[in-house]
N, C-alpha and C positions, 0 to 999 in steps of 0.2 A: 377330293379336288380333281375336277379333271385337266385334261393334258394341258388344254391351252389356255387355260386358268391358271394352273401352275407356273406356266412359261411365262406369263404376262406379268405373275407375282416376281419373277426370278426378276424379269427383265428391270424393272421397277426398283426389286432391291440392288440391284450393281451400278446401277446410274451415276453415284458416289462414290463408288470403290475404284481402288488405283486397278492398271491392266493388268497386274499380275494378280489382285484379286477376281478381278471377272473370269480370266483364263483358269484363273482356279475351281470357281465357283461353275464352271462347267464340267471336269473333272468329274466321275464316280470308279473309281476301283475297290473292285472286293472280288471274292473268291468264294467257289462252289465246295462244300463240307458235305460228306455224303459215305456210307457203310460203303464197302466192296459192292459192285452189281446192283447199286441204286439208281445209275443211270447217269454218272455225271460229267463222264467225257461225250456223251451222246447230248445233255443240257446245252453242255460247253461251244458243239459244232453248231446246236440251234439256235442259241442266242449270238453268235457269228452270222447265220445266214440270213437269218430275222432282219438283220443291218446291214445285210446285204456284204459282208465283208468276203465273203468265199459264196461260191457258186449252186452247189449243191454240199449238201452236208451228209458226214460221213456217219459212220456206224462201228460200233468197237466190235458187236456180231451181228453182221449184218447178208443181206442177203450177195450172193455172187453176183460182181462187177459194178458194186455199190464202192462210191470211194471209203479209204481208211480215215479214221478221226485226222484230225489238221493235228491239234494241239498233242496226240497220241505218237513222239516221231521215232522213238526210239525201236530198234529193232525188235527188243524182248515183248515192248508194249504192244508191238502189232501180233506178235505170235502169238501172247498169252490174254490179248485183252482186257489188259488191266492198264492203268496210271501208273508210272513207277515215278517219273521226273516233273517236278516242277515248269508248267513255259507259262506264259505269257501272250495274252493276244490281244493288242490295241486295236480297236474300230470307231467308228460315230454313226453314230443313231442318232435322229434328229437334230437338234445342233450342243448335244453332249457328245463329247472325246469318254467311250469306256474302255478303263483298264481292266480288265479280265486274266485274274491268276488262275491258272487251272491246278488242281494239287492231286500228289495221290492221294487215292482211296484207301489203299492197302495197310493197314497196322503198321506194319514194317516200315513205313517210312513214316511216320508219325513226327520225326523229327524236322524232315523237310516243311512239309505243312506246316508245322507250330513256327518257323521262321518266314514262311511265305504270309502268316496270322498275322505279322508284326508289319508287314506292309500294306495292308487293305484299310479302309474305313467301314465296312461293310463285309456280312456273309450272307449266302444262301443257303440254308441247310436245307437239303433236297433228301425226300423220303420216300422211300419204296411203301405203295399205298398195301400193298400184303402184309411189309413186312412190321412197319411201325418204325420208333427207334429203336436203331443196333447197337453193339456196343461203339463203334467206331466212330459212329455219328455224335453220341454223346461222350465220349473222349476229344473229339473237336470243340464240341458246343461249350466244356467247361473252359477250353483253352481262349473260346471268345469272350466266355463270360468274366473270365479272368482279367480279359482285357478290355474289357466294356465295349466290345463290338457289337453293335444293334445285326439283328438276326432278321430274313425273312426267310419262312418257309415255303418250299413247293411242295406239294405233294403228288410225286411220278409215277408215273403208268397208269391212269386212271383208265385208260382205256381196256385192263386187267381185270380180272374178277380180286374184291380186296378186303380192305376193314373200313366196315362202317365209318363215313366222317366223322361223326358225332364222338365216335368213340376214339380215331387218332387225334383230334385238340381235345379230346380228354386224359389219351396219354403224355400229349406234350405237356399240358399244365401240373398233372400229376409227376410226372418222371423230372423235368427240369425246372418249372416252378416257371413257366413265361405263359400271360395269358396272351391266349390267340385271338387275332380280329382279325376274321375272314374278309379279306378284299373279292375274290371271287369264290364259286360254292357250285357243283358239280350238281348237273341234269342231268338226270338217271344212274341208275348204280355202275360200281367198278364191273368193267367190261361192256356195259350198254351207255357210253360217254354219247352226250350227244352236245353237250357245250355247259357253258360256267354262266350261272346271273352273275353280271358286273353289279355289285351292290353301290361303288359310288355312282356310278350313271343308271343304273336305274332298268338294264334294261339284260338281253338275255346274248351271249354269243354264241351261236352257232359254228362247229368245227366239222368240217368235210377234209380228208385225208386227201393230198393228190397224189397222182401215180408213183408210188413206190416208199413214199412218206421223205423221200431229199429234198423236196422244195417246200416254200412256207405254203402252211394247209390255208385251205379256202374258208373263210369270214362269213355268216352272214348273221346281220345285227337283227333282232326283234324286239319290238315290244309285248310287254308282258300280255298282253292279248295275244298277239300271236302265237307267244311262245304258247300261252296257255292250251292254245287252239290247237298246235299241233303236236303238244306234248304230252298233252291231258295230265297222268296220273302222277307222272315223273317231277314234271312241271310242280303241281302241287306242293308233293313231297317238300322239296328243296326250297319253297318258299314258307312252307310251315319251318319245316329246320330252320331257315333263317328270320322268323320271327321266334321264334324259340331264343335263339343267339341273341338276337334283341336285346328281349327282356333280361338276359343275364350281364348286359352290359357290355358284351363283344363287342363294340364300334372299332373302328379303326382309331388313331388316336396318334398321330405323329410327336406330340413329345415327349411320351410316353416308348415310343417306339427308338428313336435317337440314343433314349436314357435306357435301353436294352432290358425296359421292363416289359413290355409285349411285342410279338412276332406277328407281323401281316401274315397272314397263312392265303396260298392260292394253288389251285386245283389245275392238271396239264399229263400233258403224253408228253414226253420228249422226243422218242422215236417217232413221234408222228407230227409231233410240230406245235400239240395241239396247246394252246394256253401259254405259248413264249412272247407272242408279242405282249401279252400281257404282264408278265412279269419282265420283258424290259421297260415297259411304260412306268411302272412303279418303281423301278429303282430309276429313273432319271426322274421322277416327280418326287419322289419320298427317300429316296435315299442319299442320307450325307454327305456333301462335298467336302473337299479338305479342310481340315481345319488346323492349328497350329500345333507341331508337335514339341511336347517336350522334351528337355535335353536329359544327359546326363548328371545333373543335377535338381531337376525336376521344373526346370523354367522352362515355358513354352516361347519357340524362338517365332514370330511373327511371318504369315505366310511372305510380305512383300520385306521383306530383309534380302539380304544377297542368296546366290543361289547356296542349299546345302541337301544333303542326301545321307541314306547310309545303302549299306549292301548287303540284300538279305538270300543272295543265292549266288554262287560260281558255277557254273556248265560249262564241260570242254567236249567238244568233239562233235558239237551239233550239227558243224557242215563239214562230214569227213571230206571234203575236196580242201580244207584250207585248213584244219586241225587246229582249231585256234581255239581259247577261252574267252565267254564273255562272264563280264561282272557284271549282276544285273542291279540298279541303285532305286530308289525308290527316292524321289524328288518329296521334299520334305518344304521347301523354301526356295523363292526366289525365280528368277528367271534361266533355263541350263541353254548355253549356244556354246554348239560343236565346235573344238578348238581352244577352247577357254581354259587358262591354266589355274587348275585350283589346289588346295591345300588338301593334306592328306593328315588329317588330325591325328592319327598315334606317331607317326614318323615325324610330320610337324615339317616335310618334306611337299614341294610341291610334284602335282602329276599334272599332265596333258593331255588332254580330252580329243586326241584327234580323229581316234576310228570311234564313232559314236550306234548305234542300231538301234531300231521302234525291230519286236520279233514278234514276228507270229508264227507259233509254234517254229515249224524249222526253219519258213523265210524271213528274211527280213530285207531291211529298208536303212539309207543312211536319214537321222534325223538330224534338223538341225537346229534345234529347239526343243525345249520341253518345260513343262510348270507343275507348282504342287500337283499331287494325286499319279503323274506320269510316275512309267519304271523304262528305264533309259538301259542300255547294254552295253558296257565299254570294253571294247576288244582287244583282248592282249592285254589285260590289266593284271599282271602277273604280280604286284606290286599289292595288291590291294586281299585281305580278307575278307573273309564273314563275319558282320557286324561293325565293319571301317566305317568311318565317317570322311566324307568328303566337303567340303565348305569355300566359300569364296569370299572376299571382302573382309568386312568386320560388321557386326561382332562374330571372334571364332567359336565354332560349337562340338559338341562331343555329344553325340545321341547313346544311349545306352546301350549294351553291347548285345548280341542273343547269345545267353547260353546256348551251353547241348545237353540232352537227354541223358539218362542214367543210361546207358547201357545195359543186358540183361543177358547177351549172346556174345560168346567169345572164339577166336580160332586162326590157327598160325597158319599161315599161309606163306608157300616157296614156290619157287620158280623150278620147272621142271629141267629145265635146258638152263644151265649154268651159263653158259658163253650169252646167254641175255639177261644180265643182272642189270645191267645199268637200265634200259628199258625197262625190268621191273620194277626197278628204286624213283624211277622217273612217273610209271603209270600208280606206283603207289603214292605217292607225294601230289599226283594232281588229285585222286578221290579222298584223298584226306585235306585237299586244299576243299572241295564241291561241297565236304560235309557227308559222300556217302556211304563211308564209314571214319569211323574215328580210330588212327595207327596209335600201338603201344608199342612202346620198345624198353630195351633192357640189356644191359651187358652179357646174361645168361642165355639170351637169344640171338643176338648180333641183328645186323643188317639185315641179313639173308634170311631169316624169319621174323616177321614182322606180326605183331597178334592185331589182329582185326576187330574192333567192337562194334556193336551195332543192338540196338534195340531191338529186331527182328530177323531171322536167319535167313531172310530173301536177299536181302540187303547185301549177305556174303553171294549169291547170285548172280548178282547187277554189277558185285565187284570183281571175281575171276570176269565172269561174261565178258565186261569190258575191258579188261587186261590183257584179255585172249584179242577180241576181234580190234581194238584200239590199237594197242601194243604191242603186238605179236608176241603177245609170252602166256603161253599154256599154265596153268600154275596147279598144284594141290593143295588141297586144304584139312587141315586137320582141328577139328572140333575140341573146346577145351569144357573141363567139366564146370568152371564156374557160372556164377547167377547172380555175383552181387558184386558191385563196383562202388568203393566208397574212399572216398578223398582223404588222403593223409600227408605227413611230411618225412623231412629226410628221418627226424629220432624217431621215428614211427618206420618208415622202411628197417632202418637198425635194430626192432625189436621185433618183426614181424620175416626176419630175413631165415631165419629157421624153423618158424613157424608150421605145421603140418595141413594142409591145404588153402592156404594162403599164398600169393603170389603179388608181388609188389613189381610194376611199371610205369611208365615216361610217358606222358600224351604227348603225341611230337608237335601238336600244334599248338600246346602252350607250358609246358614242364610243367605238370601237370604230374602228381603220384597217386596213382590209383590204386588203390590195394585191391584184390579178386579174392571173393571168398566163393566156397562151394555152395554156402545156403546162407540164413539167416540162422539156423543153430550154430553152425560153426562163427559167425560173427559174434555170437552171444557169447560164446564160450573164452571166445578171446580177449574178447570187453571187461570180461570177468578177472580173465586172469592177468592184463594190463589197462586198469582203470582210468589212466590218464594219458592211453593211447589215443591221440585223433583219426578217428574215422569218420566223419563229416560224409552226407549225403551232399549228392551231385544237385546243385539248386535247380535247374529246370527238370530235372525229374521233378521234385516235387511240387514246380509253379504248374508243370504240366497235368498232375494230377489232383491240385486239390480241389 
């Protein structure tokens, strides 16, 4: 379907629907899934600029006096060129509002992401055309599939020398089990890019790079004669490949796609621009607008009900001039206007919505409005967790909460300079509010050593780093030899309490007893020799990996 066929359907279908369903119904957010170095804070600044939402777009390695990524704000992420935090970037493109999560890449933060997973309608799993899928990409992908997130693919750096098309949607269907239906299909091989046949129009796009690859690359449309004409061989090729794809049934197929059983697949440079407007075209025609989410009980609460939300990220310190926390909420229902006093469904307490922010990446904007699919920013919400629900009116709601991930990395961390504890008990208490890492505590440790958990040892990194340059407190850290973190109670601390490499702790953000084993032998061993001890696995480790 093309664009203005699309639009004319949209327009058509809303005509009957209340205004909080049409504001809805223009709504797309989702979120970029991608291995380390697949390209997707570089995606993230193109499909921004595509929309014209920033000026020239940045580059995570880019060349000298190229700006830095938008969404990329954190100090370590500019030094080391990687995604560490979770942002946010709202723009419009045509007369769609998109929310745009941007996540890390990095293993180590694995848990951020799988909570940024629970706010989108949508992914784009973005693929290094060298590389194939990584493990990382498919550690995200099961996390959609788990949640029945419909997927499109890109596949990045075509302008690279790579792997055969034919044979990456043969890995994809092989390795994840999703048939591909190529919406665009690459002219000439990786490295000799010379543009994508648009297979729903019919016709061939042309990509010319401009000066320096930060602004959107240069268009020019052909038909297949043309292309023919001036492509010859290439040309060809990729029209036999996709009668090939034909006969096998590859069409695109949108309800098919929604129900997360096939993945549009399309072919792009990000660093060069080349093939974004294309894939924002398709996610404003083909991809999901909100639909109603269920609660904590499994009832879907109606998008035009009063407003309601949950909160799947806290960040502080994004604008060191004002050192403040936003909660960031993810509009589930209803209509949000800044100032509006709503309920706070665990406390059952109400909260005030007065400092309200739309972020992109490190700026922002006060809003004063927002509708299903928006993620809104409430400033100072010192009040509020990860996984709170927020709601207004009636009927009240409770959305399901996010776990956290098993832990796999452990390590006591102190503050070097005694005369700044309070500052360290303060800077630990807000990265254990953010989620980036998870505090254990315990009598035999005190205050003053706090063990740090984390699914990945970067993660202990991001959190000295920020204690240091946030906080002013220098700290050391000292590595612990555990690897297995499994859920028990108090009679179970009592019998594990002289136990030989075992260590029992307090999650402080929900009393929470962790037991620490050294491996999975010594867990055996103790199973063994207390049979009706509970040690119960951490649940989103295992929703995360099955």
């Amino acid at each position: 379907m093309q664009g203005s066929d699309a639009a004319a359907t949209r327009e058509r279908a809303t005509a009957d629907r209340s205004p909080i369903a049409v504001q809805a119904a223009r709504r797309r957010t989702f979120a970029v899934i991608s291995h380390p170095d697949a390209g997707k804070s570089t995606l993230t600044e193109a499909l921004a600029l595509h929309a014209r939402a920033i000026g020239e777009a940045g580059a995570v390695h880019g060349k000298a006096g190229r700006s830095a990524t938008v969404s990329d704000w954190m100090a370590m992420e500019k030094e080391r060129g990687i995604s560490i935090s979770s942002t946010v970037l709202q723009f419009a493109y045509r007369d769609t509002v998109i929310n745009l999560l941007d996540t890390p890449g990095h293993a180590d933060f694995s848990e951020d992401t799988y909570r940024v997973l629970t706010a989108v309608d949508c992914a784009v799993m973005l693929l290094d055309a060298a590389k194939g899928l990584e493990p990382q990409t498919l550690k995200l992908f099961e996390v959609c599939r788990s949640r029945g997130v419909p997927v499109v693919t890109f596949i990045n750096k075509w302008d690279r020398p790579g792997i055969e098309p034919l044979a990456l949607l043969d890995e994809i269907e092989r390795r994840i089990g999703l048939t591909c239906t190529p919406l665009t299909w690459p002219v000439g091989p990786g490295g000799e890019f010379h543009g994508v046949v648009d297979r729903l129009r019919g016709e061939m796009v042309r990509f010319e790079r401009s000066g320096g690859g930060s602004s959107a690359a240069i268009e020019e449309h052909l038909t297949p004669e043309q292309a023919a004409a001036r492509f010859g061989g290439d040309w060809v090729r990729a029209t036999e490949e996709l009668e090939l794809l034909g006969l096998t049934g590859a069409d695109y197929d949108r309800e098919t796609f929604l129900a997360a059983k096939t993945t549009p697949v399309m072919f792009g440079a990000a660093v060069a621009n080349f093939g974004v407007r294309q894939l924002l075209d398709v996610l404003v025609d083909h991809a999901p607008a909100p639909s109603p989410r269920p609660d904590a009980e499994g009832h879907e609460r109606p998008l035009d009900t009063p407003f309601s939300g949950f909160v799947f990220k806290i960040q502080a310190n994004m604008n060191r001039a004002h050192r403040d926390q936003i909660a960031f909420v993810r509009v589930c229902s209803g209509r949000f206007e800044r100032g509006m006093v709503v309920n706070h469904a665990e406390t059952g307490r109400p909260f005030a919505t007065k400092y309200v922010h739309q972020v992109f990446g490190r700026e922002r904007e006060t809003v004063d409005e927002a509708f299903p699919g928006d993620v809104i920013g409430l400033v100072n919400a010192h009040a509020l967790g990860i996984g709170d629900t927020l709601h207004a009116g009636s009927p009240p709601v409770t959305y399901p909460p996010l776990p956290s991930f098993a832990p796999e990395h452990f390590a006591v961390v102190r503050a070097t300079d005694s005369s700044k504890f309070k500052r360290f008990r303060r800077g630990i208490e807000q990265l254990d509010a953010e989620g980036v890492v998870q505090v254990l505590r315990s009598n035999r440790r005190g205050d003053q050593a706090p063990v740090l958990a984390a699914v990945g040892p970067m993660q202990f990194e991001v959190a000295t780093h920020r204690l240091d340059v946030e906080f002013g407190v220098p700290t050391a850290i000292e590595h612990l030899p555990y690897r297995l973190a499994r859920r028990t109670d108090a009679e179970g601390e009592q019998l594990l309490r002289t136990a030989i490499g075992v260590e029992v702790l307090v999650r402080a953000r929900d009393d929470t007893r962790l037991a620490l084993f050294l491996d999975q032998w010594r867990l055996r061993s103790v199973t063994n020799d207390h049979p009706k001890l509970l040690v119960a696995p951490l649940l989103a480790g295992e929703a995360a990996t099955a």
